[in-house]
N, CA, C and O atoms as a printed pandas DataFrame, in Angstrom:
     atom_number atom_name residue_name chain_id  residue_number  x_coord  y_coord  z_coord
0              1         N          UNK        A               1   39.960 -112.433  -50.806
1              2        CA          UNK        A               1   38.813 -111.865  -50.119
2              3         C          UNK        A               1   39.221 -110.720  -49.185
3              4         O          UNK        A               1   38.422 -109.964  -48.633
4              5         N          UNK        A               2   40.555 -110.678  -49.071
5              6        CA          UNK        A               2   40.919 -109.300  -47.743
6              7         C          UNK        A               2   42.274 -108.524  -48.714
7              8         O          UNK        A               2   43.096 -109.374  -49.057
8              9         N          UNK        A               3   42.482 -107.651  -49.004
9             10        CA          UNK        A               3   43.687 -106.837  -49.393
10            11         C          UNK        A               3   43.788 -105.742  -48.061
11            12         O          UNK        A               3   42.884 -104.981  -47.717
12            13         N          UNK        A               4   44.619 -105.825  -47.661
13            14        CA          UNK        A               4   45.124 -104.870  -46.989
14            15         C          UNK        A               4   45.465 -103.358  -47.761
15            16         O          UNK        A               4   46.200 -103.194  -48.735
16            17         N          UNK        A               5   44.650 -102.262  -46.962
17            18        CA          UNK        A               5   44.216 -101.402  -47.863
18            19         C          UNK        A               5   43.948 -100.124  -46.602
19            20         O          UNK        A               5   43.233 -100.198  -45.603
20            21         N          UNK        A               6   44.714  -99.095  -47.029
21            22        CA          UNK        A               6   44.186  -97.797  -46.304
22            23         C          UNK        A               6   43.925  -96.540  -47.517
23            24         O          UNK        A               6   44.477  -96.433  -48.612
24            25         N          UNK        A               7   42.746  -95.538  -46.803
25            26        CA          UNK        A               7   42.651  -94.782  -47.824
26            27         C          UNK        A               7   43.224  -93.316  -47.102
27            28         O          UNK        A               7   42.763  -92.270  -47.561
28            29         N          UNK        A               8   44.039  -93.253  -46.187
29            30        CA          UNK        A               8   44.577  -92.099  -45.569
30            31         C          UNK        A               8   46.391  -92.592  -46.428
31            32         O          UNK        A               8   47.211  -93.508  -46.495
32            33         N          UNK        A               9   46.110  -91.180  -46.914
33            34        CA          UNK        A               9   47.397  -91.001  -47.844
34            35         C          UNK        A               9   48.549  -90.677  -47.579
35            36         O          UNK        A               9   49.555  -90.413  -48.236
36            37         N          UNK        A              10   48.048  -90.771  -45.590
37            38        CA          UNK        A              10   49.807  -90.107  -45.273
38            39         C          UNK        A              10   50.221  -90.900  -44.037
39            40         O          UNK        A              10   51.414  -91.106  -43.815
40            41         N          UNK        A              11   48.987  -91.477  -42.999
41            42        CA          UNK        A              11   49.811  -92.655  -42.116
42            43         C          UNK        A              11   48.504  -93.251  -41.426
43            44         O          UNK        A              11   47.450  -92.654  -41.208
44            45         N          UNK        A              12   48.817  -94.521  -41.146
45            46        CA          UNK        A              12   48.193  -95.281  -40.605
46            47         C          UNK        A              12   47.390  -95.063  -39.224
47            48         O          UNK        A              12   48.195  -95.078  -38.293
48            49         N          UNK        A              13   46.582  -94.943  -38.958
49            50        CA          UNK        A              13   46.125  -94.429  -37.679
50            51         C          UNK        A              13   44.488  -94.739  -37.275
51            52         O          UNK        A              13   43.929  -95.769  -37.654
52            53         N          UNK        A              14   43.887  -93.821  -36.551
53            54        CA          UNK        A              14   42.781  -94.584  -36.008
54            55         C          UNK        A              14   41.952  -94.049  -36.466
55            56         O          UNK        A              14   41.324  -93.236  -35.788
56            57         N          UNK        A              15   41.589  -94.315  -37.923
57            58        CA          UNK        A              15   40.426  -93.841  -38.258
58            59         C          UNK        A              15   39.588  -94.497  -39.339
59            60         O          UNK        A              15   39.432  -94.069  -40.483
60            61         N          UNK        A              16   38.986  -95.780  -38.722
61            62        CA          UNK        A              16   38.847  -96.680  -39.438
62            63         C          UNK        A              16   37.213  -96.207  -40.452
63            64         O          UNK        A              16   37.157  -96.339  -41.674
64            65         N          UNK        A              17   36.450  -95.857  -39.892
65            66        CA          UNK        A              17   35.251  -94.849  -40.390
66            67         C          UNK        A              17   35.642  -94.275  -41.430
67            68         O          UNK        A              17   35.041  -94.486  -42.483
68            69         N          UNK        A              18   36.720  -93.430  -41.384
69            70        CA          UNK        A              18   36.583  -92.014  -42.317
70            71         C          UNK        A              18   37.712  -93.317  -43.654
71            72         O          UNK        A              18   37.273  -93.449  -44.797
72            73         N          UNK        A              19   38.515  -93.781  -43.400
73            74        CA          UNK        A              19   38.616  -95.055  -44.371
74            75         C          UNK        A              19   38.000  -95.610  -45.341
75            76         O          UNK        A              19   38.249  -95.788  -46.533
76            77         N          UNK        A              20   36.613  -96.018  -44.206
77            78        CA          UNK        A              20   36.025  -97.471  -45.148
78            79         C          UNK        A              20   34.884  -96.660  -45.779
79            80         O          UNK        A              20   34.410  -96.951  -46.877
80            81         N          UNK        A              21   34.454  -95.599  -45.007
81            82        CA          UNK        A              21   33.422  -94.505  -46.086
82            83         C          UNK        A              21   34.599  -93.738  -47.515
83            84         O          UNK        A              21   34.158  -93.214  -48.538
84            85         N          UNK        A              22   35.748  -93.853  -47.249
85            86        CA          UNK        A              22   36.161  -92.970  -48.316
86            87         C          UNK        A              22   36.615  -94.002  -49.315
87            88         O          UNK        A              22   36.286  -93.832  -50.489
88            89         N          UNK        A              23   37.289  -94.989  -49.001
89            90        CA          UNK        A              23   36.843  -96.132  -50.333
90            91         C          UNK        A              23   35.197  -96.962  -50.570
91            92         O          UNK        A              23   34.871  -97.431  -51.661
92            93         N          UNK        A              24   34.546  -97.000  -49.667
93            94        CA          UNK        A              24   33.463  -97.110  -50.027
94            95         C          UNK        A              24   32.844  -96.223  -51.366
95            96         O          UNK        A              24   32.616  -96.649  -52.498
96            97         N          UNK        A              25   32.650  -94.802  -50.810
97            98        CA          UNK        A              25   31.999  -94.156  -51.356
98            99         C          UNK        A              25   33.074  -92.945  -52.701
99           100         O          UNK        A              25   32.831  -91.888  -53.283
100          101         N          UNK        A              26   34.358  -93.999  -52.645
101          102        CA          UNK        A              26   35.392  -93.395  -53.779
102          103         C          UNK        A              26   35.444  -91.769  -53.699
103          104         O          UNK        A              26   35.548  -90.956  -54.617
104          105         N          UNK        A              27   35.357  -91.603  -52.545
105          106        CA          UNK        A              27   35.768  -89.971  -51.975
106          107         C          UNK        A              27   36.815  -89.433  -51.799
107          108         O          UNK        A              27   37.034  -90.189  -50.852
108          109         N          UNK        A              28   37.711  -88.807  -51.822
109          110        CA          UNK        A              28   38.740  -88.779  -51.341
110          111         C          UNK        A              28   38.883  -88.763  -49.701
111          112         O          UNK        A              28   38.009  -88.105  -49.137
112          113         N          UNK        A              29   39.967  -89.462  -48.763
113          114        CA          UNK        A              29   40.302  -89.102  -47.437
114          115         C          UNK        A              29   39.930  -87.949  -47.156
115          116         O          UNK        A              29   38.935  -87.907  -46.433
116          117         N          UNK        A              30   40.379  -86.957  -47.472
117          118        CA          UNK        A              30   40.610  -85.464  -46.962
118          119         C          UNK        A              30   38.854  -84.871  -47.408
119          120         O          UNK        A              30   38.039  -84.179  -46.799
120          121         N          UNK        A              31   38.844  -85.315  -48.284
121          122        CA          UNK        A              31   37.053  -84.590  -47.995
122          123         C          UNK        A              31   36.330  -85.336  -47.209
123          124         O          UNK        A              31   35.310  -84.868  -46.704
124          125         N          UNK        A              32   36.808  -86.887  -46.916
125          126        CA          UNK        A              32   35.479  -87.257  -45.816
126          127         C          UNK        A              32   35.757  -87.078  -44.302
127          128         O          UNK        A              32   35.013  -87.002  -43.325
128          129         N          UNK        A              33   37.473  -87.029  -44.512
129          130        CA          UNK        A              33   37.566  -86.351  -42.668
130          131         C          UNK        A              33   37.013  -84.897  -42.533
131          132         O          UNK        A              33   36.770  -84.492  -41.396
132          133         N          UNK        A              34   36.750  -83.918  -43.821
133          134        CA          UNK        A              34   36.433  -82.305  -43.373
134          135         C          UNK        A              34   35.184  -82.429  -43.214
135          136         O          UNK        A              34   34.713  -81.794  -42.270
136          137         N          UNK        A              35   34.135  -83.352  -44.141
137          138        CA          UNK        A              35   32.726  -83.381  -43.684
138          139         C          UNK        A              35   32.642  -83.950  -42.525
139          140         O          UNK        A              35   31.955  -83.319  -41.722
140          141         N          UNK        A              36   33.179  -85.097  -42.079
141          142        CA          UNK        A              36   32.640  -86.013  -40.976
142          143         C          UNK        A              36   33.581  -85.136  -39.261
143          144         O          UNK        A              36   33.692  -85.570  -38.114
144          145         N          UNK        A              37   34.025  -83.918  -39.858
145          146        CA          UNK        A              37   34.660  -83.046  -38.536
146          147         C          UNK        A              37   33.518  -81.794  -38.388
147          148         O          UNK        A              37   33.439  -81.045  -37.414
148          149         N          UNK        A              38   32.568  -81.751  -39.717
149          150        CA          UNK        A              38   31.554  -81.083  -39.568
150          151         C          UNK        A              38   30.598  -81.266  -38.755
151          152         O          UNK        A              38   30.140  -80.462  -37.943
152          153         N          UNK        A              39   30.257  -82.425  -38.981
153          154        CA          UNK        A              39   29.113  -83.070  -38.500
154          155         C          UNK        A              39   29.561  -83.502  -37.034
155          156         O          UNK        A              39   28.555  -83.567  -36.327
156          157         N          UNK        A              40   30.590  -83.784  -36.409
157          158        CA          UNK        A              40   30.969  -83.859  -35.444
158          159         C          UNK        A              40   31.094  -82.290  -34.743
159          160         O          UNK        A              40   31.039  -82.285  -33.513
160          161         N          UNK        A              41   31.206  -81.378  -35.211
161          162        CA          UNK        A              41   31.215  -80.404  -34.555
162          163         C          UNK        A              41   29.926  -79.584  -34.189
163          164         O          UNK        A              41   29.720  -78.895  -33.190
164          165         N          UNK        A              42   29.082  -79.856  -35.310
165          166        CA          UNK        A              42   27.739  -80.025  -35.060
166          167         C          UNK        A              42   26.866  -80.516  -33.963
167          168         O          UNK        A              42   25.964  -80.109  -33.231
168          169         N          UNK        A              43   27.553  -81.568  -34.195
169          170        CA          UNK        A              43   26.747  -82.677  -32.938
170          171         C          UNK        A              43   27.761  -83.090  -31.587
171          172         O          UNK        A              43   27.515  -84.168  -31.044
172          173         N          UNK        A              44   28.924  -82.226  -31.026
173          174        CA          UNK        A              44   29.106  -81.915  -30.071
174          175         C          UNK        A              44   30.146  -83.222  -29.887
175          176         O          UNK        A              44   30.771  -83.221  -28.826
176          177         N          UNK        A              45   30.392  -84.320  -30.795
177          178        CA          UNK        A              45   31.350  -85.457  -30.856
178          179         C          UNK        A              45   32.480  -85.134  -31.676
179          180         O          UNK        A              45   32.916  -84.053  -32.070
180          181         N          UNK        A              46   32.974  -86.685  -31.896
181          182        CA          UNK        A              46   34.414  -87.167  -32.307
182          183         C          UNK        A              46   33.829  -87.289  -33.970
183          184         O          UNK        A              46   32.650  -87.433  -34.293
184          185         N          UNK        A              47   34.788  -87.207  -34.717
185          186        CA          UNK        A              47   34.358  -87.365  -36.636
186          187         C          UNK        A              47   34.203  -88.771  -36.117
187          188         O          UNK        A              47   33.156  -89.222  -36.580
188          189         N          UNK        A              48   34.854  -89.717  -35.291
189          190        CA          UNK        A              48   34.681  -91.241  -35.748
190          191         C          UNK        A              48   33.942  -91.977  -34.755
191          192         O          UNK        A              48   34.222  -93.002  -34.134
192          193         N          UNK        A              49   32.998  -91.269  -34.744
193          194        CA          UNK        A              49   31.450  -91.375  -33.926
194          195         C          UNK        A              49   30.423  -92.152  -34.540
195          196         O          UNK        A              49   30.141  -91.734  -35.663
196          197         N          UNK        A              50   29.730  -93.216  -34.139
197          198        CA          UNK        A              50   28.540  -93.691  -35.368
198          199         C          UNK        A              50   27.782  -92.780  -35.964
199          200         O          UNK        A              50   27.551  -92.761  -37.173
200          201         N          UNK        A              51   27.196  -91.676  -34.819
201          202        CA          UNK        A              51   26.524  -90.994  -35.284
202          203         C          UNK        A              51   26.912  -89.933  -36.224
203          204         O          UNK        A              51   25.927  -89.275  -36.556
204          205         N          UNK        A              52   28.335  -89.422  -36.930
205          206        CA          UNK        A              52   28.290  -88.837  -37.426
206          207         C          UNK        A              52   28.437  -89.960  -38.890
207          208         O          UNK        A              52   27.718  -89.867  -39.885
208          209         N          UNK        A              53   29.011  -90.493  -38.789
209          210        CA          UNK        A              53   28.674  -91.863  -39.743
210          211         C          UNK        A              53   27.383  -91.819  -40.158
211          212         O          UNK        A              53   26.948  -91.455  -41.251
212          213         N          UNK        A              54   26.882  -92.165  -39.328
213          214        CA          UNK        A              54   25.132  -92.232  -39.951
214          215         C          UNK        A              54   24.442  -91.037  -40.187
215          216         O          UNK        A              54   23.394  -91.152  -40.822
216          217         N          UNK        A              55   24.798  -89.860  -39.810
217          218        CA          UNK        A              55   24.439  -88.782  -40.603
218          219         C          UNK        A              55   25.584  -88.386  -42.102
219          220         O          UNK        A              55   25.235  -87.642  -43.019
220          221         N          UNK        A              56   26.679  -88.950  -42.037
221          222        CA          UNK        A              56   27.279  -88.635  -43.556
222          223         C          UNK        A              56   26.213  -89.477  -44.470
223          224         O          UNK        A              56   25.335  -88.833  -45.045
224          225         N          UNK        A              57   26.274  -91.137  -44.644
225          226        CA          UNK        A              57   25.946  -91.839  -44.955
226          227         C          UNK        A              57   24.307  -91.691  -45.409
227          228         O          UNK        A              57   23.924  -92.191  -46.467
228          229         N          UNK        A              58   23.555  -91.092  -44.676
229          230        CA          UNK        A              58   22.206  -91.267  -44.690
230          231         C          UNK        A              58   21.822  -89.596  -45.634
231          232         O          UNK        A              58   20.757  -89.248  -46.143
232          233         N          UNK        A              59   23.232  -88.813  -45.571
233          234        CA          UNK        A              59   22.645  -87.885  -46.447
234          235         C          UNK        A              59   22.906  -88.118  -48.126
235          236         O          UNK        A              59   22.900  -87.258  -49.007
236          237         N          UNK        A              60   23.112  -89.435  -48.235
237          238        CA          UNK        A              60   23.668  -89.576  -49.367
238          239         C          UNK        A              60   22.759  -90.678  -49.870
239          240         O          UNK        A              60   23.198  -91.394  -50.770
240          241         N          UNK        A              61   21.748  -90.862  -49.475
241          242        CA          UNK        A              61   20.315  -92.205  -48.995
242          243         C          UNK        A              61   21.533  -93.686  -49.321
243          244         O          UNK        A              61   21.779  -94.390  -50.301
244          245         N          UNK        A              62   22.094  -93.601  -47.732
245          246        CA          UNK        A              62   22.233  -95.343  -47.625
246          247         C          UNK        A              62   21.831  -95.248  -46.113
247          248         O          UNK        A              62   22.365  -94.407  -45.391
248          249         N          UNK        A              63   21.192  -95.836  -45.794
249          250        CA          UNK        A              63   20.703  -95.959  -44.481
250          251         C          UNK        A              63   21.372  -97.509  -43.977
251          252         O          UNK        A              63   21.686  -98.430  -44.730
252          253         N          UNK        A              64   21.467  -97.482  -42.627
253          254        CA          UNK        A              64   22.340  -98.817  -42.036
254          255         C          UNK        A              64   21.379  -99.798  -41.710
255          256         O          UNK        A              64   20.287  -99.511  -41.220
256          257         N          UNK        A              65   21.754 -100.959  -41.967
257          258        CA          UNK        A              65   21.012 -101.901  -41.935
258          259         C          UNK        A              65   21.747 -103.294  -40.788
259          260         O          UNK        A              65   22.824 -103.886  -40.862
260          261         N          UNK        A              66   20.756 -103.398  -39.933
261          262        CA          UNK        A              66   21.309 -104.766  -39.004
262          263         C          UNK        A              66   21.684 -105.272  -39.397
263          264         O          UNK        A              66   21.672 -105.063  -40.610
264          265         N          UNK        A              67   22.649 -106.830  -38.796
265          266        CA          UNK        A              67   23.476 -107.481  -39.078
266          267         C          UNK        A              67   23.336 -108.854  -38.477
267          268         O          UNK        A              67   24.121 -108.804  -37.529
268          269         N          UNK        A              68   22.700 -110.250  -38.481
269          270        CA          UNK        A              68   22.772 -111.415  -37.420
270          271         C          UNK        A              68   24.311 -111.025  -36.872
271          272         O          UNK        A              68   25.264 -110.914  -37.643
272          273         N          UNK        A              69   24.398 -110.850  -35.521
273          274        CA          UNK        A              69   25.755 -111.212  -34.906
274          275         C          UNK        A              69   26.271 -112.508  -35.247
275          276         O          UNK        A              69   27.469 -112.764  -35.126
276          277         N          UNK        A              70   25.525 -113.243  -35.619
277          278        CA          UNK        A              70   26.715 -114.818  -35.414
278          279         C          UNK        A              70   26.997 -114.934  -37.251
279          280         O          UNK        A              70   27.271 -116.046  -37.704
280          281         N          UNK        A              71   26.923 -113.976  -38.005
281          282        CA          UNK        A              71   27.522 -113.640  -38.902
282          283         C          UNK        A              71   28.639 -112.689  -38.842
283          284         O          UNK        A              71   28.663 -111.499  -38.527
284          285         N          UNK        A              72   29.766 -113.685  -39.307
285          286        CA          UNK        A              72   31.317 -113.093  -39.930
286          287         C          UNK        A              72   31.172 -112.276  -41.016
287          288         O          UNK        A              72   30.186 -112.174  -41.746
288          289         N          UNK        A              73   32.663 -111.453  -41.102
289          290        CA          UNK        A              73   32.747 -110.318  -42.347
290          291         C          UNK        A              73   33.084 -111.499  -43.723
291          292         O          UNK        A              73   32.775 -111.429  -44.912
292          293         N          UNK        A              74   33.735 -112.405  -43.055
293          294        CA          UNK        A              74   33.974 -113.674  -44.420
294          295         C          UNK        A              74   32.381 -113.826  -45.334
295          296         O          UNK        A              74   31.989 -113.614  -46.481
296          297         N          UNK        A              75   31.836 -114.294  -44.108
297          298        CA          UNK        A              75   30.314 -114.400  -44.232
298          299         C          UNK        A              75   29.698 -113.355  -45.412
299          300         O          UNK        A              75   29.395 -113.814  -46.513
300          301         N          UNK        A              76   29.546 -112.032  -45.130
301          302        CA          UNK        A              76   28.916 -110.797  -45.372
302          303         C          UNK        A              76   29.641 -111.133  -46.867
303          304         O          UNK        A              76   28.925 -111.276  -47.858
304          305         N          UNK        A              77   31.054 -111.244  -46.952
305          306        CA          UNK        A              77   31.339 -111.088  -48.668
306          307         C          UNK        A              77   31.113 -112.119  -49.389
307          308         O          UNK        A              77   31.223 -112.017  -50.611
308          309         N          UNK        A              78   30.697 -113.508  -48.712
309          310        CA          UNK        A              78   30.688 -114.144  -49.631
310          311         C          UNK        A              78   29.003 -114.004  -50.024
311          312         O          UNK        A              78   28.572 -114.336  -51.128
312          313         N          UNK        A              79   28.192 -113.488  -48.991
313          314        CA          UNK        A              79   26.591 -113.266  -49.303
314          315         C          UNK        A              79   26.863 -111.797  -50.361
315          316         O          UNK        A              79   25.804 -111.582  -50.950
316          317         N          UNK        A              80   27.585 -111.100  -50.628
317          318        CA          UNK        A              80   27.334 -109.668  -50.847
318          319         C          UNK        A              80   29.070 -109.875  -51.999
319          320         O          UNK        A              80   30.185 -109.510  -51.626
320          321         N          UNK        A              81   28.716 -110.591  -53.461
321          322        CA          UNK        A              81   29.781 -110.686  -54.266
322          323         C          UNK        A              81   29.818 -109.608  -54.837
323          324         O          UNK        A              81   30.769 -109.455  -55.603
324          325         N          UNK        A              82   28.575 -108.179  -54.658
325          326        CA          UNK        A              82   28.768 -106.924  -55.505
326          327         C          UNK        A              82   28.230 -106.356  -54.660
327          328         O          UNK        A              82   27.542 -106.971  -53.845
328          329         N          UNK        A              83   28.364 -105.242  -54.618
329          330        CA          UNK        A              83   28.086 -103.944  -54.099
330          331         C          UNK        A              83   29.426 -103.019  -53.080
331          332         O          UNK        A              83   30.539 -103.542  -53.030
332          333         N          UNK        A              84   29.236 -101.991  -52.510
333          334        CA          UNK        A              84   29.887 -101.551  -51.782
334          335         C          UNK        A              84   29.191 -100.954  -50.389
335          336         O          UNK        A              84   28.239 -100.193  -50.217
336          337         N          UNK        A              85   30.140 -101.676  -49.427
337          338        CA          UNK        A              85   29.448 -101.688  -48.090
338          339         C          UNK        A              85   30.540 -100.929  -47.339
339          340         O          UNK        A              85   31.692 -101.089  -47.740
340          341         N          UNK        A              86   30.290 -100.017  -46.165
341          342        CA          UNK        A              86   30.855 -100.036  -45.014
342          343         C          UNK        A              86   30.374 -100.790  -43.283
343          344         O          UNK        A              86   29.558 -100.641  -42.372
344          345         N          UNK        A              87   31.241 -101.417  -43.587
345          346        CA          UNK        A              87   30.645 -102.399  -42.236
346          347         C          UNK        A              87   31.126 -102.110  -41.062
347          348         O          UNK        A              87   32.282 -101.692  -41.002
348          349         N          UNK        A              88   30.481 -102.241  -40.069
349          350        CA          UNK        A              88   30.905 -101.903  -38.583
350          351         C          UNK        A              88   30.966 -103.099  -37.781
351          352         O          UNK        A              88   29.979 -103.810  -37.591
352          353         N          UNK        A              89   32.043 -103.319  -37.336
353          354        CA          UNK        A              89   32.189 -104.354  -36.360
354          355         C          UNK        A              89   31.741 -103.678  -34.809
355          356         O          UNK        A              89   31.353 -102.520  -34.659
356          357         N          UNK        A              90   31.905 -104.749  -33.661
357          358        CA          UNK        A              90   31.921 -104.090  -32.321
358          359         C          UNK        A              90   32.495 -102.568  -32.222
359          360         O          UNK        A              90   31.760 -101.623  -31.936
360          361         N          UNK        A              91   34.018 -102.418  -32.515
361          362        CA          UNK        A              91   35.049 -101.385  -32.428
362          363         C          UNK        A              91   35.679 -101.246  -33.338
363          364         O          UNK        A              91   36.906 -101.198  -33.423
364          365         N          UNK        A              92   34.757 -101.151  -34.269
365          366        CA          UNK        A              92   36.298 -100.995  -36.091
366          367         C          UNK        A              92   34.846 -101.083  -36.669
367          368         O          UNK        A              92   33.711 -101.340  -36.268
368          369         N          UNK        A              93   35.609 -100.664  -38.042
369          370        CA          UNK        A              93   34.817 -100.491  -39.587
370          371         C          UNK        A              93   35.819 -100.482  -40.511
371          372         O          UNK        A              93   36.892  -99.887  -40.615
372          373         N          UNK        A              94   35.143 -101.378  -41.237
373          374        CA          UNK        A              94   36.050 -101.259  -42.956
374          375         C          UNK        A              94   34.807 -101.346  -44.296
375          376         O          UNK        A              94   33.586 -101.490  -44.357
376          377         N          UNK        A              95   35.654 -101.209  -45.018
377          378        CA          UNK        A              95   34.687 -101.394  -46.434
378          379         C          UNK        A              95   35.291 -102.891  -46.697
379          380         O          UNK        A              95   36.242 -103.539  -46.259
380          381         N          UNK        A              96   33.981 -103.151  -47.875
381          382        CA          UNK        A              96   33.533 -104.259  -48.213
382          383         C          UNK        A              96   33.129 -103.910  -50.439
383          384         O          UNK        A              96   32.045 -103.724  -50.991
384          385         N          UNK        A              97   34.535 -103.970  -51.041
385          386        CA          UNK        A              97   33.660 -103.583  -52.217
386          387         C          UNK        A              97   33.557 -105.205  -52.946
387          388         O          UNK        A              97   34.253 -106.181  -52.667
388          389         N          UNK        A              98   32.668 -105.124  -53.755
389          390        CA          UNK        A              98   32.313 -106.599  -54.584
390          391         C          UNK        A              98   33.177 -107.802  -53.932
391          392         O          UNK        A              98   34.138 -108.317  -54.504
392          393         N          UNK        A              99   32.626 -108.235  -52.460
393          394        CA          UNK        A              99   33.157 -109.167  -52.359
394          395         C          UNK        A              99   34.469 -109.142  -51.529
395          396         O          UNK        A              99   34.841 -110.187  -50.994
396          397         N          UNK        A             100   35.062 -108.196  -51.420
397          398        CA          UNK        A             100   36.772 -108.031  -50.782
398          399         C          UNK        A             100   36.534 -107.042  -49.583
399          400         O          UNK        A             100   35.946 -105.960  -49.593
400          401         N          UNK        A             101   37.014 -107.555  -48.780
401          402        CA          UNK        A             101   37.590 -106.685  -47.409
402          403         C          UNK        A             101   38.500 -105.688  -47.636
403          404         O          UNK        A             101   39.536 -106.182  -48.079
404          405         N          UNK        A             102   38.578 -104.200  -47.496
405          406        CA          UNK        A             102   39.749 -103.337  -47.600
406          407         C          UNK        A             102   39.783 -102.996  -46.309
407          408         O          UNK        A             102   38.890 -102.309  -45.815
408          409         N          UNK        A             103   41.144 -103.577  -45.401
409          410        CA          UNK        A             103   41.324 -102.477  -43.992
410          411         C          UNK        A             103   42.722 -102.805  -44.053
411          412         O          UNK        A             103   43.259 -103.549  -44.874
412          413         N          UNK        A             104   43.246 -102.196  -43.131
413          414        CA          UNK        A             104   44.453 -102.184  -42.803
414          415         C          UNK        A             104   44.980 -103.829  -42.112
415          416         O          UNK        A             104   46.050 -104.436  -42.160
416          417         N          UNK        A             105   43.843 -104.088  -41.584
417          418        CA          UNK        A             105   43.633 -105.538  -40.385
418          419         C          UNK        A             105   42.935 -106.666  -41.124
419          420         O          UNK        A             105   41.835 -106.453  -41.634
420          421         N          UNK        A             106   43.333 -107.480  -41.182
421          422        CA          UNK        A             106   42.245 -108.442  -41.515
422          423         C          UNK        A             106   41.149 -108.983  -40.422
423          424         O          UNK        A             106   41.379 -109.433  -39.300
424          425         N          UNK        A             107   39.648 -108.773  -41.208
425          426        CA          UNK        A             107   38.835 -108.555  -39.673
426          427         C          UNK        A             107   37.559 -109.997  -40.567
427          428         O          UNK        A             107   36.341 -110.058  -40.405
428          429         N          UNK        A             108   38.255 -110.741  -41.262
429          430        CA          UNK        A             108   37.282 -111.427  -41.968
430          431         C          UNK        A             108   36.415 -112.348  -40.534
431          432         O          UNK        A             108   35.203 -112.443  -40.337
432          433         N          UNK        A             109   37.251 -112.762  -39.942
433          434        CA          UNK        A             109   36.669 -113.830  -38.404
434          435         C          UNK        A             109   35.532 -112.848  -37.507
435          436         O          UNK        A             109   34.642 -113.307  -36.791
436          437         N          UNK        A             110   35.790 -111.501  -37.730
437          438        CA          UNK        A             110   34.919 -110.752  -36.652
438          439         C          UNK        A             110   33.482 -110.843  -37.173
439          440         O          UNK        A             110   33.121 -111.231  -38.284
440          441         N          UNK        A             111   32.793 -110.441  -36.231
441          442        CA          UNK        A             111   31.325 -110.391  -36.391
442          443         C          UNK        A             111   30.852 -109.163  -36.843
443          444         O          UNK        A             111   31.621 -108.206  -36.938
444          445         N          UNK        A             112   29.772 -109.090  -37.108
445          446        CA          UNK        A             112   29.134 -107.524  -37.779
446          447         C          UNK        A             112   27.920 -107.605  -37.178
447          448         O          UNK        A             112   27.143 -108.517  -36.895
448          449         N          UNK        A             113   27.962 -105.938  -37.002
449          450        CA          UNK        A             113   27.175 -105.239  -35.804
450          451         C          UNK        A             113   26.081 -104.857  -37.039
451          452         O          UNK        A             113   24.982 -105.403  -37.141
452          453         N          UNK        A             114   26.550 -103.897  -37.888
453          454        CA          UNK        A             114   25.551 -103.015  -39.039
454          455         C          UNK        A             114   26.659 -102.789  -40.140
455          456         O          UNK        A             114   27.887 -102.713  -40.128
456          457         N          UNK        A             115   25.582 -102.710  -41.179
457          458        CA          UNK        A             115   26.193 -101.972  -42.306
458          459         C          UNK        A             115   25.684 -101.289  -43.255
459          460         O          UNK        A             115   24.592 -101.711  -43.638
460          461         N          UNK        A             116   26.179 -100.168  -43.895
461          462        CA          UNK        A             116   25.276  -99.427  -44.590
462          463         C          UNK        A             116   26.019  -99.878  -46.245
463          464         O          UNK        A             116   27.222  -99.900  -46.504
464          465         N          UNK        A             117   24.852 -100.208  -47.197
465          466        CA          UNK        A             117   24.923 -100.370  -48.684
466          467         C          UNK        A             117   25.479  -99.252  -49.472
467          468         O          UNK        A             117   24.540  -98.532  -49.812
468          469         N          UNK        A             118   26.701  -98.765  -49.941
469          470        CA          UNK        A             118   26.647  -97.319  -50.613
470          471         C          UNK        A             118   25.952  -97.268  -52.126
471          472         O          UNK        A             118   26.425  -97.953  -53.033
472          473         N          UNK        A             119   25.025  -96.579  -52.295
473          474        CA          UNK        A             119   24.457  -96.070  -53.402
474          475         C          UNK        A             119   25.152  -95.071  -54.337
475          476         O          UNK        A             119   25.937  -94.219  -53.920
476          477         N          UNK        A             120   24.921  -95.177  -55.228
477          478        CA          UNK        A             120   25.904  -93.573  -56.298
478          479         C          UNK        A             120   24.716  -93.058  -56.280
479          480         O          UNK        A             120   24.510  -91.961  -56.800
C-alpha cells in the first residue's frame, strides 16, 4: 500500500506538491515545477503554495474535494482501490495511484485535509 517513491529526478527535497501532482498527473517533474513557478509568480507566492496547486489542478477540471479529518491516508486507499489522487495532509502531499501511496515518507497513519481526483 506505500512504495517509497519520488518524482524529482535529481534529489530529494521539499517539494512534496510538485511530486505528487507530477506522478499523479504522469507529467514530467520539470514541467510541473515550470508551470507551478508560473502560477506562483503570478499570484505573488511560493510554487508549493495550495493555491497554486489548486489553480494547476483545477485547470485541468479536478477540483479538490474535502476530506473527514478522522480519516487516514491508509483509509483513503483502501476506500479509493482506483483512481489517481493527490492528497494533502496538514503539511505534506503525496499521490495516491490505484490504491498505493507514492512519497518519499510513509504518511499512511496521517490524516487528510483535501484531495483532488486527477482526470485525463
Amino acid at each position: 500500500m506505500y512504495v517509497r517513491y519520488t518524482a524529482n529526478p535529481k534529489r530529494e527535497t521539499n517539494d512534496c506538491i510538485i511530486r505528487s501532482i507530477a506522478k499523479s498527473t504522469n507529467t514530467p517533474w520539470e514541467v510541473v515545477m515550470k508551470e507551478m513557478c508560473e502560477i506562483a509568480i503570478e499570484n505573488y507566492t511560493m510554487p508549493n503554495d495550495y493555491l497554486c496547486a489548486q489553480e494547476y489542478l483545477s485547470k485541468r477540471r479536478n477540483y479538490p474535494e474535502e476530506y473527514p479529518r478522522a480519516k487516514s491516508v491508509a483509509q483513503f486507499c483502501m476506500e479509493n482501490p482506483s483512481g489517481k489522487f493527490v492528497v494533502l495532509m496538514e503539511d505534506h502531499a503525496m499521490s495516491v495511484v490505484d490504491g498505493t501511496c507514492y512519497d518519499l515518507v510513509n504518511c499512511l497513519n496521517e490524516n487528510i485535509v483535501s484531495y483532488w481526483e486527477v482526470t485525463d
